[in-house]
N, C-alpha and C positions, 0 to 999 in steps of 0.2 A: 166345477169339478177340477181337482187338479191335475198334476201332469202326472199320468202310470208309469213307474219303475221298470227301467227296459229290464226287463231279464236274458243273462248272460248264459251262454252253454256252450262248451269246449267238446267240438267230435271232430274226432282227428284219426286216419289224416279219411279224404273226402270220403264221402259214399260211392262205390265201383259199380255196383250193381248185385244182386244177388248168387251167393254163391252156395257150393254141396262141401261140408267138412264132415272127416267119421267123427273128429275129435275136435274139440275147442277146450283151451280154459279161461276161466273169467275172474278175475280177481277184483272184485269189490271191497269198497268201504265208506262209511256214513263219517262224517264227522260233526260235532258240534261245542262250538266253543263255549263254555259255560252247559249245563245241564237243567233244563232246555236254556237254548242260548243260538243263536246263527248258526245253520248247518248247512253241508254241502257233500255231496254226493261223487265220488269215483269210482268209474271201472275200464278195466283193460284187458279186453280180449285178444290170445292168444292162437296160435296154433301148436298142434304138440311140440312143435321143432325150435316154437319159441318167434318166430314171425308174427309182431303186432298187427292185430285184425281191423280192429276198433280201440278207440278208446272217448271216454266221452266224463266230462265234471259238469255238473252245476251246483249252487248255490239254492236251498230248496225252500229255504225262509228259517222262522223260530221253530226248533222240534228238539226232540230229546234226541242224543248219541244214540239209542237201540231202535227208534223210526227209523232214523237216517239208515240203518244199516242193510233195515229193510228196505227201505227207497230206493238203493243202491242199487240191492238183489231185480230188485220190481224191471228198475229201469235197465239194467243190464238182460234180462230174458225179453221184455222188447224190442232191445236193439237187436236180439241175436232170432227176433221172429222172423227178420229178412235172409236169415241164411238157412239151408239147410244141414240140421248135427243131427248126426245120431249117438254120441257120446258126450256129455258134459261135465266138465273138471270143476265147481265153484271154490275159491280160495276165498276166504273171510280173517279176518282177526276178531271175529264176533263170536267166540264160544257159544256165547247164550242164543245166535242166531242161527248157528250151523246145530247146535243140539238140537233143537227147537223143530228145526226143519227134518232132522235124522228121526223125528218123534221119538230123542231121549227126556225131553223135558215140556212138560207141557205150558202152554201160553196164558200166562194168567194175566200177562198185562192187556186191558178192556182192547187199547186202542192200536194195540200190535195185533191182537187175531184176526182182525180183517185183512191184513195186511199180512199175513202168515196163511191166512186161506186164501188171497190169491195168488201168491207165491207158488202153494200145491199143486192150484190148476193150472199155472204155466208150465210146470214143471210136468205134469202129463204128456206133455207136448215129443216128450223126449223117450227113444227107446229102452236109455241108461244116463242117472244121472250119480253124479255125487257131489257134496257138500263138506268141505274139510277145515278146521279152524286150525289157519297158522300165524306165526309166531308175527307183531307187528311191523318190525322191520322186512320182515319176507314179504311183505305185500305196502313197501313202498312207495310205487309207482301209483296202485289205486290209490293211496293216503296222499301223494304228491300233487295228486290233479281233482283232489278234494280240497285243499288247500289251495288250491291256487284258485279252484271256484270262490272258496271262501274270499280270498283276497281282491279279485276281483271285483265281486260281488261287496266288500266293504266301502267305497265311496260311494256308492247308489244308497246302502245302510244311512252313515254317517252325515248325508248331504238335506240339508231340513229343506223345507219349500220356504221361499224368502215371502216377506210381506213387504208390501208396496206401500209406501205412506201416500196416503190419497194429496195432491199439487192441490193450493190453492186457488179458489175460482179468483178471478180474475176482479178488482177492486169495483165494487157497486152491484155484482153477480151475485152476492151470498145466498141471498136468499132461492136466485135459479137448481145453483147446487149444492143445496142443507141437505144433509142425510140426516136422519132423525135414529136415535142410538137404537130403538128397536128393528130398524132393518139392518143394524153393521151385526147385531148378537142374532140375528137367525132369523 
């Protein structure tokens, strides 16, 4: 078995303990380089006054740019299960994810509706929420620490597992250690 790929995740800064907000905002965003292609995940939670909450990237594997955005969303109402809101602000650059969710547009893509239905019911959770598609430089920060997962997370991509050339036995030994070519292929 070879060796499993540590997986990276950026939450910043630590965990305090849980707390009561009337109001939070959450700015997410999915990135992925190529369509589908390595993607990675940002969000930065706020308070209204503008006091970073949380903030949290990973790197989420190969998926399309509109998973990722949902992944984002997903992973951002988890993080925000340890706090108590009773108001929530979501900032996106995802049009089609914030319509989607506003039920302007309905979800035709197979592998986004599972992921758009549980979206919903996290979203229950809350006594008022909203969902607002802005402009991509206004949500920066989430695309910053989506990139930075990405980058990150690219020497673990890029790094092959090395193969060992099996040493010579030892002169008059061959035959102790023949491997016979149907056990090297499987």
């Amino acid at each position: 078995m070879g060796a499993r790929k540590k997986k990276r995740s950026i939450l910043e800064p630590p965990f305090q303990g849980a707390q009561r907000f009337d109001e939070l905002n959450v700015y997410v965003d999915g990135a992925a380089r190529g369509n589908p292609g390595p993607a990675a995940i940002g969000v930065i939670v706020k308070t209204r006054e503008g006091r970073r909450v949380a903030s949290f990237g990973e790197a989420i594997g190969e998926t399309t740019n509109n998973f990722a955005e949902y992944m984002a969303l997903i992973h951002a109402l988890r993080l925000l299960s340890i706090f108590e809101v009773d108001r929530l602000c979501i900032y996106t650059d995802s049009q089609l994810m914030a319509c989607q969710v506003r039920g302007e547009y309905r979800v035709k893509e197979k592998t986004l509706r599972s992921l758009h239905a549980q979206v919903m019911s996290m979203l229950r959770r809350y006594r008022e929420y909203k969902i607002m598609d802005i402009a991509r430089e206004n949500n920066a920060e989430a695309d910053a620490l989506a990139n930075r997962a990405l980058n990150e997370a690219e020497p673990l991509r890029s790094s092959k597992p090395s193969i060992k050339k099996a040493t010579p036995p030892p002169e008059g030994q061959s035959e102790l250690f023949a491997v016979k070519n149907e056990e090297i292929e499987g």
